[in-house]
C-alpha positions in Angstrom: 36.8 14.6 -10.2 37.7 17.4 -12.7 34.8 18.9 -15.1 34.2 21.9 -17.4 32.6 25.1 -15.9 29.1 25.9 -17.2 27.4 29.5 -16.9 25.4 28.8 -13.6 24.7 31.1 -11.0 26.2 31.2 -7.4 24.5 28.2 -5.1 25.7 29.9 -1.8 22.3 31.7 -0.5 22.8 34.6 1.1 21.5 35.1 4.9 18.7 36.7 5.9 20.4 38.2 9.0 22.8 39.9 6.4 21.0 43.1 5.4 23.5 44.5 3.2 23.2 41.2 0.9 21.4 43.2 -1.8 23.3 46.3 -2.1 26.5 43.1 -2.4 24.7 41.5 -4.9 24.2 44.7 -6.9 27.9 45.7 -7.1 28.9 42.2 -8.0 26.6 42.3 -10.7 27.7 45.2 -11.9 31.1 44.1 -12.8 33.4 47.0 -10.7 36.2 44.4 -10.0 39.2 43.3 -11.3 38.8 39.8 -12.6 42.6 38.4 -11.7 45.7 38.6 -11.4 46.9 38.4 -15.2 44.5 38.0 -17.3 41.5 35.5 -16.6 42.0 32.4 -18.9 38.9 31.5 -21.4 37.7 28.3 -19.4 38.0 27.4 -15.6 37.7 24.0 -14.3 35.8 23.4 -11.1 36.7 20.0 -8.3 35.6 19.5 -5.7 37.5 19.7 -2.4 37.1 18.1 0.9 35.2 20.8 3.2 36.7 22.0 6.4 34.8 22.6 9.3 31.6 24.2 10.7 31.5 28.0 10.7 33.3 29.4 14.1 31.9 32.6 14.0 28.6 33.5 12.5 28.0 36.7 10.6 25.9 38.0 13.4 28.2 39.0 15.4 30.8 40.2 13.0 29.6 43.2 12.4 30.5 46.0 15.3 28.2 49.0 16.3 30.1 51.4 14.4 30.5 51.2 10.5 33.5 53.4 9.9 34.8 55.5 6.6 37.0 53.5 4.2 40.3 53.1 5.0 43.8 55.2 3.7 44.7 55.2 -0.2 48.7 53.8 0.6 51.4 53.4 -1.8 54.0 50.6 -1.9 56.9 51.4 0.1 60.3 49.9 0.3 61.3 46.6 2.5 61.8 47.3 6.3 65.0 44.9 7.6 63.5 43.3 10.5 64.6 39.8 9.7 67.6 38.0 10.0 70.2 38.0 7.6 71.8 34.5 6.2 75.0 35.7 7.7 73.2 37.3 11.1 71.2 33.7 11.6 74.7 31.9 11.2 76.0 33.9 13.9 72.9 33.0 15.7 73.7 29.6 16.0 71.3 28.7 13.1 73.5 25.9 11.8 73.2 22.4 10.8 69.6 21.5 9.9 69.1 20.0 7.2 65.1 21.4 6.3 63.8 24.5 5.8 64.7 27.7 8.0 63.4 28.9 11.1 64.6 32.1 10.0 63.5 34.3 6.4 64.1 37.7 4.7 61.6 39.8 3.7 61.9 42.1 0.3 59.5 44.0 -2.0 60.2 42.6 -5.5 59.1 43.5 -9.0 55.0 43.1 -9.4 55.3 40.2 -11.9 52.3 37.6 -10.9 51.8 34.0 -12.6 49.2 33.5 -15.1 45.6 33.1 -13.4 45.3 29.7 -12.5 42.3 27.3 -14.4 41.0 25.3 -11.7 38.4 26.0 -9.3 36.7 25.2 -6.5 32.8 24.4 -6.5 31.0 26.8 -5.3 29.7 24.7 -2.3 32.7 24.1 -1.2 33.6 27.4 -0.5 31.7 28.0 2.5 31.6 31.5 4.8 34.6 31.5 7.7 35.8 27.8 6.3 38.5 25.7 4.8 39.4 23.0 2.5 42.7 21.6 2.0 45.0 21.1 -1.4 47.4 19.5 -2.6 50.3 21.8 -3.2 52.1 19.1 -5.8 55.4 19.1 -4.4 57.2 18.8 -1.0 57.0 22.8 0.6 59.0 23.8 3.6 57.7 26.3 5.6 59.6 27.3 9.1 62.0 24.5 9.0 59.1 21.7 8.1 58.2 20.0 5.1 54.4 19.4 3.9 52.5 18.3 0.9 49.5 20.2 1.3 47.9 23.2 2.8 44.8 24.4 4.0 43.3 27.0 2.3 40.8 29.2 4.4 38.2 31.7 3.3 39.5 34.3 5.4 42.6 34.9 3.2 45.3 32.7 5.0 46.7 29.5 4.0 47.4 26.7 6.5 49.6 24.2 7.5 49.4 20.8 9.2 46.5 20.3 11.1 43.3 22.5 10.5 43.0 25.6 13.0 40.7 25.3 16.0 39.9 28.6 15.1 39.0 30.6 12.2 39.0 33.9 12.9 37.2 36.5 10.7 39.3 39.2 11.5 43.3 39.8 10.8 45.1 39.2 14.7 48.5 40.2 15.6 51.2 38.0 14.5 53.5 36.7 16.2 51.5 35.4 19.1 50.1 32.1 20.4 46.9 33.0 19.6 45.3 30.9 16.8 45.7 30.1 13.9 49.3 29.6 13.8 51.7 28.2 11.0 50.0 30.6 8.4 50.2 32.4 5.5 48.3 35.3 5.1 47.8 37.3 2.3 45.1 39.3 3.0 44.1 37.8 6.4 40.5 39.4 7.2 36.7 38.6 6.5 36.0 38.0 2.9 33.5 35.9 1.5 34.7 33.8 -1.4 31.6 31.6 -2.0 29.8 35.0 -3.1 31.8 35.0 -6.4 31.9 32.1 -9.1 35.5 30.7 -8.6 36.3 32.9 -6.3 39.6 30.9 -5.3 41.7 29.2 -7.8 44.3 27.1 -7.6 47.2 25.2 -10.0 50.7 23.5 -9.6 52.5 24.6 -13.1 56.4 23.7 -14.1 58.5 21.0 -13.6 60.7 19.2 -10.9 62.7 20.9 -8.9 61.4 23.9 -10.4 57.5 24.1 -9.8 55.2 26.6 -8.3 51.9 26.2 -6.7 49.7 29.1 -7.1 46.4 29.9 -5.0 44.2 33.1 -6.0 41.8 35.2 -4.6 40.1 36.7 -7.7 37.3 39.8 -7.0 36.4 38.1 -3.5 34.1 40.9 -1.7 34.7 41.9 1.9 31.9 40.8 4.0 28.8 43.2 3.7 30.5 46.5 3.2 31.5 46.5 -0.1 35.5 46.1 -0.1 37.4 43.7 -2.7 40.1 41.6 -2.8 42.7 40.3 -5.6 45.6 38.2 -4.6 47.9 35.7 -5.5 50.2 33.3 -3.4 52.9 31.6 -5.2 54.8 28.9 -3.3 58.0 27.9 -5.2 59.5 24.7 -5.0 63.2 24.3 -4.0 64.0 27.6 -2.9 60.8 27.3 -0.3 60.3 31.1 -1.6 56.9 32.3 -0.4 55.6 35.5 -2.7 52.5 37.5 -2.6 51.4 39.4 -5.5 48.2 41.7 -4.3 46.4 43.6 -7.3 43.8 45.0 -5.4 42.8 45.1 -1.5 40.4 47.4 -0.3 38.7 47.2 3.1 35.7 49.6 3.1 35.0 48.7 6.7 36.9 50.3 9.4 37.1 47.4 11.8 37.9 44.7 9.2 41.6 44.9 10.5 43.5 43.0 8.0 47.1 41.1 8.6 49.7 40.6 5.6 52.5 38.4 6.8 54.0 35.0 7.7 53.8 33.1 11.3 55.7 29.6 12.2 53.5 27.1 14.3 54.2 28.1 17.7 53.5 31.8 17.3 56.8 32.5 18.5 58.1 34.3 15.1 56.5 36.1 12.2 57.4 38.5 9.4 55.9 41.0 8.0 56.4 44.6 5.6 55.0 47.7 6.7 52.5 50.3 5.0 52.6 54.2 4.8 49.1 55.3 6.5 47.7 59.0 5.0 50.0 60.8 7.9 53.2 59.6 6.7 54.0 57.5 9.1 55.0 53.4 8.5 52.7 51.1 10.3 52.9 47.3 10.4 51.1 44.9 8.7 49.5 43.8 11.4 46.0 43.9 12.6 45.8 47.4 10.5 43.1 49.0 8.6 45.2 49.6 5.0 44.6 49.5 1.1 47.1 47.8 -1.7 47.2 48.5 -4.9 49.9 46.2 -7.7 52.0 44.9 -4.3 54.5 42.4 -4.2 56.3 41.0 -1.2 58.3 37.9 -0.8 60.0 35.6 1.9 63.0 34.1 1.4 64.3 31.7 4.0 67.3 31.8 5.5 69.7 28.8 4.3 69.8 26.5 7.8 72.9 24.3 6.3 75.9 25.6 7.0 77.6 27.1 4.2 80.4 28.4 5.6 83.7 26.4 5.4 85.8 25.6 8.5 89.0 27.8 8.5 92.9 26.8 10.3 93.6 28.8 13.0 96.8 28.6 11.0 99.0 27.5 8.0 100.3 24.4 8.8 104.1 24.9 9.2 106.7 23.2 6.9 108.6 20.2 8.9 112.4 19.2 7.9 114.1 16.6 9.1 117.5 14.7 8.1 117.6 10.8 6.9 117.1 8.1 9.7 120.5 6.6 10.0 121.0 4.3 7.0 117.7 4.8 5.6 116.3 6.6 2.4 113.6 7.4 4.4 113.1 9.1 8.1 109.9 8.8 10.7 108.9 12.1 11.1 106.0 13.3 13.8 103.2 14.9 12.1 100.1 16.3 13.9 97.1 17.8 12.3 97.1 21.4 12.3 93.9 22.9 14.3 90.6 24.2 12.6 87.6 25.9 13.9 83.8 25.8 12.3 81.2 28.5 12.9 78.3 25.5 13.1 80.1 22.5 14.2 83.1 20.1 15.6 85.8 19.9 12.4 87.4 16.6 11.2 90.5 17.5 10.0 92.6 14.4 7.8 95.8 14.2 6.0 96.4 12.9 2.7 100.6 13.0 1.3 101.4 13.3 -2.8 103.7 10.6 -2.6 100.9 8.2 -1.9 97.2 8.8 -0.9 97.6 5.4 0.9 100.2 6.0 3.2 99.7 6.9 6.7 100.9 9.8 8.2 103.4 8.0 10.3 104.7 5.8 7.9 108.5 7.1 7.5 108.8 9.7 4.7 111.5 9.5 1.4 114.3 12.0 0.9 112.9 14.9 -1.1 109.7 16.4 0.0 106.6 15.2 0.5 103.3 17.3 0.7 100.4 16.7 2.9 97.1 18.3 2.0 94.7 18.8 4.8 91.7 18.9 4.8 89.1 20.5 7.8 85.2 19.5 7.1 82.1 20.6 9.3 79.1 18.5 9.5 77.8 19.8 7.1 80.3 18.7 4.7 82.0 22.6 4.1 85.5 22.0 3.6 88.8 23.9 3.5 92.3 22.8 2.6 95.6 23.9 3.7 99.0 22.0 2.9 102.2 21.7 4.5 105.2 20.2 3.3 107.7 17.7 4.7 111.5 17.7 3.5 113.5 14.6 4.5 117.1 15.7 4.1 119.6 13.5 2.6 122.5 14.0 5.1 124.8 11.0 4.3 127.9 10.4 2.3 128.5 7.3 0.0 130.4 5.1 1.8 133.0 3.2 -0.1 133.4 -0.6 0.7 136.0 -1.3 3.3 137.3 -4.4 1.1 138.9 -1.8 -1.0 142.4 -2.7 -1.0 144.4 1.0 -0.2 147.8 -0.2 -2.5 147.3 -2.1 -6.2 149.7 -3.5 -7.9 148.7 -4.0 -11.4 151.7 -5.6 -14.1 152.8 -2.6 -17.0 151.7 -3.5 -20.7 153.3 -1.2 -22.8 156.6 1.1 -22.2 154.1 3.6 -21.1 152.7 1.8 -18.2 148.9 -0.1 -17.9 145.4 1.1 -17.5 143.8 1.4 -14.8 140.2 0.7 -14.6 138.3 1.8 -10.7 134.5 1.7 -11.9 134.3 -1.7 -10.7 135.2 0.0 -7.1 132.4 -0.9 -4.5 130.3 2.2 -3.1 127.2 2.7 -2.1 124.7 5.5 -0.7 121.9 4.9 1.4 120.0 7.1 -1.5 121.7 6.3 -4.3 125.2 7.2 -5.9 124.8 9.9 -8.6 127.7 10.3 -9.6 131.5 8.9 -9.3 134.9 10.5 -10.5 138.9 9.7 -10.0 141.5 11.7 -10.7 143.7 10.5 -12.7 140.9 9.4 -14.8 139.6 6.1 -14.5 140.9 3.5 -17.5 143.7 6.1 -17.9 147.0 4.9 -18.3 148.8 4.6 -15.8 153.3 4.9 -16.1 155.2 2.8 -14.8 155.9 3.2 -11.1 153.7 4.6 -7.9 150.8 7.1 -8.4 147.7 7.8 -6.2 144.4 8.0 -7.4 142.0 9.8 -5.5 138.0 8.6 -6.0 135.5 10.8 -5.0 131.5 9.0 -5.4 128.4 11.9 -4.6 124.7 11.5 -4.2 121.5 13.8 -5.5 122.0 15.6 -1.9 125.3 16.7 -2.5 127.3 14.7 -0.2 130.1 13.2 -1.2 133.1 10.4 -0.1 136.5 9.8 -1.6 139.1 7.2 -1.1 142.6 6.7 -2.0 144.4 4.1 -3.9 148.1 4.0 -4.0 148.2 2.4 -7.9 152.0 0.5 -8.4 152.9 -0.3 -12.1 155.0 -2.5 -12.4 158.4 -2.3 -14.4 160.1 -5.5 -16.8 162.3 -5.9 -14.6 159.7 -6.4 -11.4 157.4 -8.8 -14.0 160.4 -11.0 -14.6 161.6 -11.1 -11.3 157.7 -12.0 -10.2 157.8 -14.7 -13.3 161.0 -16.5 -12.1 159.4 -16.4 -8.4 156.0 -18.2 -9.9 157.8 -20.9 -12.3 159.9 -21.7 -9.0 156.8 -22.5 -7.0 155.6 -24.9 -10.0 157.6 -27.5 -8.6 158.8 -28.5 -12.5 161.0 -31.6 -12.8 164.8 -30.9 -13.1 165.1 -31.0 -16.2 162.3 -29.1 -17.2 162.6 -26.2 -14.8 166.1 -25.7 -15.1 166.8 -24.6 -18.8 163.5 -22.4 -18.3 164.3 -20.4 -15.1 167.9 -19.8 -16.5 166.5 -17.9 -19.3 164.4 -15.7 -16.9 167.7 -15.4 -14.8 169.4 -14.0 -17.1 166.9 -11.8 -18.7 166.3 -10.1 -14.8 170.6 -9.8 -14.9 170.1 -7.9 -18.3 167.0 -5.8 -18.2 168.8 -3.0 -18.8 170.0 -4.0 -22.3 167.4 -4.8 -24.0 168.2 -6.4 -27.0 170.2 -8.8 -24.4 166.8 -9.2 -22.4 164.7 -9.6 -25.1 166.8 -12.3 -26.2 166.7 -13.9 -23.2 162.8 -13.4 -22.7 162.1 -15.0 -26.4 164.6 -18.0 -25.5 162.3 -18.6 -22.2 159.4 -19.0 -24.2 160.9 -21.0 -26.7 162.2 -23.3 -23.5 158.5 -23.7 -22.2 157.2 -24.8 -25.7 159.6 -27.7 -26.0 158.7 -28.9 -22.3 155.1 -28.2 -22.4 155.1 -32.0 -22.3 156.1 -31.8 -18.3 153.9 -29.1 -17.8 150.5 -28.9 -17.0 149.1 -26.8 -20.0 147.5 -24.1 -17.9 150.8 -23.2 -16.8 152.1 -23.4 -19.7 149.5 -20.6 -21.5 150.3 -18.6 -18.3 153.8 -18.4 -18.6 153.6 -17.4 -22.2 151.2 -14.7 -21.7 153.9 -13.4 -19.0 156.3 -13.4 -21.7 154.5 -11.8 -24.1 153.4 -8.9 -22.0 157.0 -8.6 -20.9 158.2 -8.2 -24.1 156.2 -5.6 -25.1 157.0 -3.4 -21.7 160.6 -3.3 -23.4 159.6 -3.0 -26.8 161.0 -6.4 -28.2 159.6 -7.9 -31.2 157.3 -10.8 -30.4 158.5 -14.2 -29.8 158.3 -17.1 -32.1 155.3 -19.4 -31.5 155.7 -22.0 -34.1 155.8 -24.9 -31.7 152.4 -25.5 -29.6 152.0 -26.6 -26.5 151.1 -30.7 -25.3 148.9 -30.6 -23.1 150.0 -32.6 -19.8 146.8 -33.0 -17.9 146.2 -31.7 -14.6 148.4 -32.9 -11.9 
């Protein structure tokens, strides 16, 4: 339950064991402190709090037989490295976890404290030697674990987990297994909060991930002997950064040793800056009589996730490999290359361009193919390194043993016939790229024997040629073939007869032309007045023959004025 302040007076009553309770009340009264931090805001509000337990150790026997002179004037000084660095608690084997760390840093920073806080505890509940716990408003990790709360004690520590056994009224050495443990202290000593109207203060300010819980000491008087305190603990949220911004300490009595530090649970480890005492000499924090004046100290913990990526003991090395027999492709045996992790056991996986899909052992195309690997820790660090695999093309085309190696083809024209080979059968197991012949392909070819020479190539470079021994034939050869085909028609006498002596006497008289072309133009002429005994097919082919033969000796076409009958099939 939250309500406004009003103007009362302090309901703690003083004991009557406590003799210097006057001479306290005096100097409160009189207004000699520093009222906070920053500046105190114009209204507090006071809650109440759960109370902790019974006083330990009662104000009798505080108080030794010796009242000693004030302690040392000190001035800031800088940070002392006695912690481990991120790098050093790496090495260390701090690796993996995935809280807070076991392990902080310790720095002086810039004196820059938060606004005041504007809530209170009620005076009652701040009791002598005591406790109460708070909510700190967001999840705090504090030596590797996480809390919600702390618990705040009068004797300028905070608290976590379970409340201390103990409450001791005096700063103790840290580390050590003596309670209380798993503190922060920011002034750890016997002061008496409940003497002063909101003495500690408390607020959660900011937002998610970004909030800080703040708990002040504001003008809380040392017990009996006149000292004062004015501090400020600001837990951050996220970073887990713990930072204590002291305006004012002052311990008038000598055996009010006072400890400034951190301690994990077990009292195995603590951290801590130092002070320069009035001989010039650096003295812990610890259980030490000392003074501070505008102080600011912070503890960073040490990042427990790894953050340092695995490396390869080395580049992967390029693999080449020619073409399985046949195949586009080849199997090629690819191993991981090795990685090591500072932390933890390394995964290393494979992953190629030509498709993320594939697995490593599936055979590989001609051309190259890069693999990226990839090493990752536990922690999810990763490193890549790639390697490449070349598949070498290392086969001709191969042209297709069908190909006959002599072609005959019939001249057209006095110069000879083209000659077309692009029809010519190759393949490649890639893939032909390109294909030439010399002469030309769908050159014209004279009359007579030449050779061609094809040569087909792939991307790779390999090539394959063959050789064609190309025969054009002459008029002459044509008619000579013609009279050999109308001869195997099997024509009746009377119809193959006048039509083969034509082509007889044309093959006698090749050489004159005028007498051959005669003779070549009567033949046709025959075959159109018997196209009546002659299947028609025939009959087209043998004119076509003509024709073509005729213009290989440059006669004048032959008259076509009668048509063919068509016969019928036989």
């Amino acid at each position: 339950m939250r309500r406004p302040i009003s103007f009362s007076t302090i309901s703690t009553t003083f004991r009557a064991a406590f003799p210097g309770a006057i001479a306290l009340a005096a100097l409160l009264s009189c207004d000699t402190y520093t009222t906070s931090v920053r500046p105190t805001p114009a209204s507090v509000t006071r809650v109440h709090v759960l109370s902790g337990a019974d006083i330990i150790l009662p104000d009798s026997l505080k108080l030794g037989s010796t009242i000693g002179a004030s302690g040392n004037s000190v001035v800031p000084i800088g940070p002392v490295a006695n912690a481990l660095s991120p790098a050093a608690a790496i090495a260390a084997g701090v690796c993996g976890g995935s809280g807070g760390s076991p392990q902080y840093t310790e720095a002086r920073v810039i004196f820059d404290p938060e606004d005041a806080p504007d809530t209170a505890a009620f005076a009652r509940d701040v009791t002598e030697d005591n406790y109460f716990p708070h909510s700190i408003g967001f999840n705090f990790t504090f030596y590797g674990n996480t809390y919600s709360s702390v618990n705040v004690y009068s004797n300028g520590f905070l608290g976590f987990g379970s409340p201390q056994e103990k409450l001791d009224a005096n700063g103790g050495f840290i580390p050590g297994p003596t309670l209380p443990n798993n503190i922060i202290a920011l002034a750890w000593a016997d002061w008496s909060p409940q003497l002063v109207p909101d003495g500690i203060r408390f607020a959660t300010r900011g937002t998610a991930p970004n909030r800080k819980f703040i708990l002040q000491f504001t003008n809380v008087p040392e017990w009996r002997f006149g000292g004062v305190l004015t501090s400020q603990v600001v837990l951050s949220e996220g970073t887990n950064d713990i930072t204590i911004y002291t305006t004012q300490m002052v311990a008038k009595y000598t055996f009010h040793l006072i400890t400034q530090g951190i301690e994990n649970a077990t009292g195995s480890s603590a951290l801590y800056d130092t002070f320069l005492n009035a001989s010039n000499v650096q003295m812990p924090r610890v259980k030490n009589h000392f003074d501070l004046q505008a102080d600011a100290v912070r503890f960073t913990p040490v990042s427990v996730r790894d953050e340092i990526a695995p490396t390869f003991d080395a580049p992967p090395a390029a693999l080449s490999q020619n073409n399985d027999p046949g195949l586009a492709t080849a199997v090629v045996a690819v191993a991981p290359p090795s990685a090591q992790d500072n932390c933890s056991a390394v995964t290393v996986t494979g992953v190629r361009s030509d498709d993320p899909l594939l697995p490593l052992d599936a055979p590989y195309h001609v051309g190259v193919t890069t693999i990226t690997w990839t090493a990752k820790d536990a922690d999810g660090n990763t490193s890549t390194a790639t390697q490449t695999v070349t598949v070498i093309d290392n086969e001709a085309p191969v042209w297709d043993d069908a190909i006959a190696s002599v072609w005959t083809v019939p001249a057209t024209s006095p110069s000879g016939a083209v000659v077309n080979f692009d029809n010519v059968p190759v393949k490649d197991n890639v893939g032909v790229t390109e294909r030439s012949c010399v002469p030309a392909s769908g050159s014209v070819f004279a009359i007579g024997n030449t050779t061609a020479i094809c040569t087909a190539s792939d991307a790779a470079g390999n090539s394959a040629s063959i050789s064609i021994l190309v025969v054009v034939m002459s008029a002459h050869e044509q008619i000579g073939a013609l009279i050999a085909r109308v001869e195997a028609l099997n024509l009746p006498d009377g119809t193959a007869e006048p039509i083969i002596n034509q082509l007889l006497t044309a093959y006698d008289e090749t050489a004159d032309g005028s007498a051959a072309c005669k003779k070549v133009s009567d033949f046709m002429t025959m075959v159109q007045k018997k196209n009546s005994n002659i299947v028609s097919g025939d009959v087209t082919y043998m004119l076509l023959e003509g024709s073509r033969i005729l213009s290989v000796m440059g006669c004048p076409p032959a008259p076509t004025s009668v048509k063919p009958t068509v016969r019928g099939t036989p």
